[in-house]
C-alpha positions in Angstrom: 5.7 -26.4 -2.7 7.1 -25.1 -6.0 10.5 -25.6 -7.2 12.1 -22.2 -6.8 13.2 -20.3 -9.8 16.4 -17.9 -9.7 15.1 -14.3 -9.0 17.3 -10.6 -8.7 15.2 -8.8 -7.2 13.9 -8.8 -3.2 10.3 -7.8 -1.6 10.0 -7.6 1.8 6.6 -7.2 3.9 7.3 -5.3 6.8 4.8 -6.1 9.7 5.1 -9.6 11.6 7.6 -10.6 9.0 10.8 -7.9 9.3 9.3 -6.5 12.8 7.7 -8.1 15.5 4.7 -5.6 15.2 1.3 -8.2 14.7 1.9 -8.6 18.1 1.8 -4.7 19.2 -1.5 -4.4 16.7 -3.2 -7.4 19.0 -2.6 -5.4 21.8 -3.6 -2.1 20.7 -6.6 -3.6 19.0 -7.5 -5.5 21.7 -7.5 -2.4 24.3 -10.0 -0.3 21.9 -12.3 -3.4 21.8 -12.4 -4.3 25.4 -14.3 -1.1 26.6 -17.0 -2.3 24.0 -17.3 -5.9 24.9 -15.5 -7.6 22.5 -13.0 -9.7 22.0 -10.3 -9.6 18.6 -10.3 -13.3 18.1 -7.0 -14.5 16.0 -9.7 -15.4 13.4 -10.5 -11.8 12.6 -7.3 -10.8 12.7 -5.8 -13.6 9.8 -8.7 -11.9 7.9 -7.6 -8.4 7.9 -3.7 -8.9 7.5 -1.9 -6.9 5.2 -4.9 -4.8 4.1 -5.2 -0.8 3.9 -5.6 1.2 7.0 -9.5 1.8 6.2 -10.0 -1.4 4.7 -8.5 -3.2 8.2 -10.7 -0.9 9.9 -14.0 -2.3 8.2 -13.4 -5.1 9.1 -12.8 -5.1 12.2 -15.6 -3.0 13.2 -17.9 -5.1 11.4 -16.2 -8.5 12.6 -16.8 -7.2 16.4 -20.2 -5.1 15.7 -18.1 -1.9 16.8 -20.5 1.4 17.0 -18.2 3.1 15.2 -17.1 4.4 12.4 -14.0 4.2 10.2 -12.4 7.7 10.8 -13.9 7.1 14.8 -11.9 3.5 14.8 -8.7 5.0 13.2 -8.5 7.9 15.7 -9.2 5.7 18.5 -6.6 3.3 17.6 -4.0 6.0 16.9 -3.5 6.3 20.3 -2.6 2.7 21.7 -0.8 2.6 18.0 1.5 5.6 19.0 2.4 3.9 22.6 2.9 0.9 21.7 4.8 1.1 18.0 8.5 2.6 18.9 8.6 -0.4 20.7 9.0 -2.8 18.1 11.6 -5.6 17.6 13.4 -6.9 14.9 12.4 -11.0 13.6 14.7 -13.3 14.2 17.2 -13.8 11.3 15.6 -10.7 9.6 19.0 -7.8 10.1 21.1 -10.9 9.0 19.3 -11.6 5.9 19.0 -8.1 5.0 22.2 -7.0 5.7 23.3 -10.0 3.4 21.4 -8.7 0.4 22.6 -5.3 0.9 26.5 -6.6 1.4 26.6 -8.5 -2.4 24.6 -5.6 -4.2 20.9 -7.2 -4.1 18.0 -4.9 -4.8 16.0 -4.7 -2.2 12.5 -3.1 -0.9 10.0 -3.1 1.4 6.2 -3.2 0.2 3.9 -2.8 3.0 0.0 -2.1 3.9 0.6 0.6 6.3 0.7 4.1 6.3 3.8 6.6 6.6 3.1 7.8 10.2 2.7 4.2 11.7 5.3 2.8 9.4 7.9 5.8 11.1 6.8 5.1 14.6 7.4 1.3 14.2 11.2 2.0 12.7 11.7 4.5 15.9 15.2 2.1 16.3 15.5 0.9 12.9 16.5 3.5 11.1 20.1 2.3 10.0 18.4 -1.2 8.2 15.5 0.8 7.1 18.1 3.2 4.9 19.9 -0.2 3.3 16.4 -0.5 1.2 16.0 1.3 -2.1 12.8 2.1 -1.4 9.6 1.9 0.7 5.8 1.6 -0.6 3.1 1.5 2.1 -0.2 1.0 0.3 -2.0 2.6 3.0 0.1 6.5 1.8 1.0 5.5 -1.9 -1.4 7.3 -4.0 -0.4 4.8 -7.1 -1.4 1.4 -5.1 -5.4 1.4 -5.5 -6.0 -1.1 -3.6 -4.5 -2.6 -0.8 -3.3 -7.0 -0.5 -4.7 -9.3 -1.5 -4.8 -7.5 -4.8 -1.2 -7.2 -6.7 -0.8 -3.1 -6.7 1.5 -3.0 -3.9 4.4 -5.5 -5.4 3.7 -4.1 -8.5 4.0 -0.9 -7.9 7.4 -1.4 -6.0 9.1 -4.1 -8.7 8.2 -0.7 -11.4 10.5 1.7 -9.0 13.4 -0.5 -8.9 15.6 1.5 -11.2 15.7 -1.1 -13.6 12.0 -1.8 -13.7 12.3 -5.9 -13.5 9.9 -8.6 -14.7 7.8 -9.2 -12.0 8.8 -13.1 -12.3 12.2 -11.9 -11.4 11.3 -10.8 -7.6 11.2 -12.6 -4.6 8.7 -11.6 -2.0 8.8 -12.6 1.8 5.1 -12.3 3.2 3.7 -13.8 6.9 0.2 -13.4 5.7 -2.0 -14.8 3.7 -3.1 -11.7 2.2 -0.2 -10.5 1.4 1.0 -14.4 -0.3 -2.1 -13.7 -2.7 -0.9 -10.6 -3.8 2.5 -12.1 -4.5 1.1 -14.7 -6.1 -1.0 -12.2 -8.0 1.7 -9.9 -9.4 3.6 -13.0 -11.0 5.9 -13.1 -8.3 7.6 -16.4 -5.8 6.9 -16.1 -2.2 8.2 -17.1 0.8 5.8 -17.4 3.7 7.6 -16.8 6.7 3.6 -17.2 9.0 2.5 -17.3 12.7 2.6 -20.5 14.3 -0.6 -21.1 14.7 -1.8 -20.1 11.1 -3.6 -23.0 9.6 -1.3 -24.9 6.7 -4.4 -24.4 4.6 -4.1 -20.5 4.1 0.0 -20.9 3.0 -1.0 -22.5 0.1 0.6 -20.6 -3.1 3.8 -19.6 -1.5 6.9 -21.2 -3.1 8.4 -22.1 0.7 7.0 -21.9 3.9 9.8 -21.6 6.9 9.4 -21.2 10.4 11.6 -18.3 10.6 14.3 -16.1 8.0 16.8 -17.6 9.9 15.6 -20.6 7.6 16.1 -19.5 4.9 18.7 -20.7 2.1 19.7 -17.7 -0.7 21.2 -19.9 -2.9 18.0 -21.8 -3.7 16.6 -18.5 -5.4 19.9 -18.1 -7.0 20.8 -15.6 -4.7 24.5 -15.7 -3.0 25.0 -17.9 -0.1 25.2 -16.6 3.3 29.2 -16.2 4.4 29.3 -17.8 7.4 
C-alpha cells in the first residue's frame, strides 16, 4: 500500500460503501434474470460496479445473453429497484465517520454512478446525513460527467464544485469497487478501498488502504482530525 499523504478534502461513493445497497441490486437483478434462465454470478456483477445506469445495463444483458434491450432492462429493473431501495441500511462505521467530518468543518461529498431517482429512493431514511454533504454528483443524471467509473469524470467533476475548487491530490476518496478505485486513482486522487469480502486482493490494487470496514479507519493518517472518542 502507499504511504498516505495529508488531504482536505473528502469523496465518498455511495452504494455498498455508505449504504448497504449492492446487496438490494443482487436481489433485484437477480429476480429479472431468473424468469429468463440466468443466473447474476458475483463475477458479473464486480464487472459492472460503479458504472452508469446504461452502461451497467450492457453489461449485464450481454453477460447473461438477456433478450433485451437497454431501455427494456432499465424499465424492468425499475420495479424490483423501487421495492426494494427505501429499504436500505447504513455501513457500519459509516454515520460515525461522516458525522466526524461534518463536526470539525471537513468538506465533504458524495460522487456516485447512479441516477437521481434511485439515488432518492435509497436515502428514503437518510435524509438528515445526506444534507451534512456539500454536494451530490451521480454520474448516471450529471450532464457534466461523460462517462461513468472507471474513467475519472465523476471525482473530478465533484473536487471542481467544492467551493474552493481543490487540487485533485488534495481529496480523499472512499470506494468498495474496483471501478470506482480506478477512477480515483485516475483523477489524481488517494483511495481507500473499503471492498466485499469476497473480492479478490488482486482487483484492490491502486488504493492507498484497504480496510475491512469504515469503522477501520484512522483520520489522522490522512491528516485529518482524530476521532473524539
Amino acid at each position: 500500500m502507499a504511504s498516505p499523504k495529508p488531504v482536505t478534502h473528502v469523496i465518498f461513493d455511495m452504494d455498498g460503501l455508505l449504504l448497504d445497497t449492492e446487496r438490494l441490486y443482487t436481489e433485484a437483478t437477480q429476480a429479472l434474470a431468473t424468469p429468463y434462465g440466468k443466473e447474476y454470478t458475483w463475477e458479473v456483477k464486480v464487472g459492472c460496479m460503479g458504472m452508469k445506469g446504461p452502461q451497467a445495463a450492457q453489461h449485464i444483458i450481454d453477460s447473461l445473453d438477456l433478450p433485451l434491450s437497454v431501455s427494456e432492462y432499465l424499465e424492468q429493473i425499475a420495479k424490483h429497484y423501487n421495492a426494494l431501495f427505501p429499504t436500505a441500511k447504513l455501513l457500519p462505521g459509516a454515520e460515525r465517520l461522516v458525522r466526524h467530518l461534518h463536526k470539525h468543518n471537513i468538506p465533504i461529498a458524495i460522487a456516485s454512478g447512479g441516477a437521481q431517482d434511485s439515488f432518492d429512493l435509497k436515502t428514503t431514511n437518510h435524509r438528515d446525513l445526506v444534507s451534512l454533504f456539500g454536494h451530490v454528483v451521480l454520474a448516471s443524471s450529471d450532464p457534466e460527467v461523460t462517462k461513468g467509473k472507471p474513467e475519472p469524470d465523476v471525482f473530478l467533476v465533484c473536487a471542481r464544485r467544492f467551493p474552493d475548487n481543490p487540487d485533485p491530490s488534495k481529496c480523499l476518496v472512499f470506494e468498495d469497487a474496483p471501478n470506482g478505485v480506478q477512477a480515483g486513482v485516475a483523477a489524481g486522487m488517494q483511495v481507500v478501498m473499503v471492498p466485499d469480502s469476497r473480492l479478490s486482493s488482486e482487483l484492490t490494487k491502486g488504493a492507498t488502504e484497504v480496510l475491512a470496514s469504515l469503522e477501520d479507519f484512522k483520520p489522522e493518517r490522512y491528516g485529518l482530525p482524530p476521532f473524539d472518542d
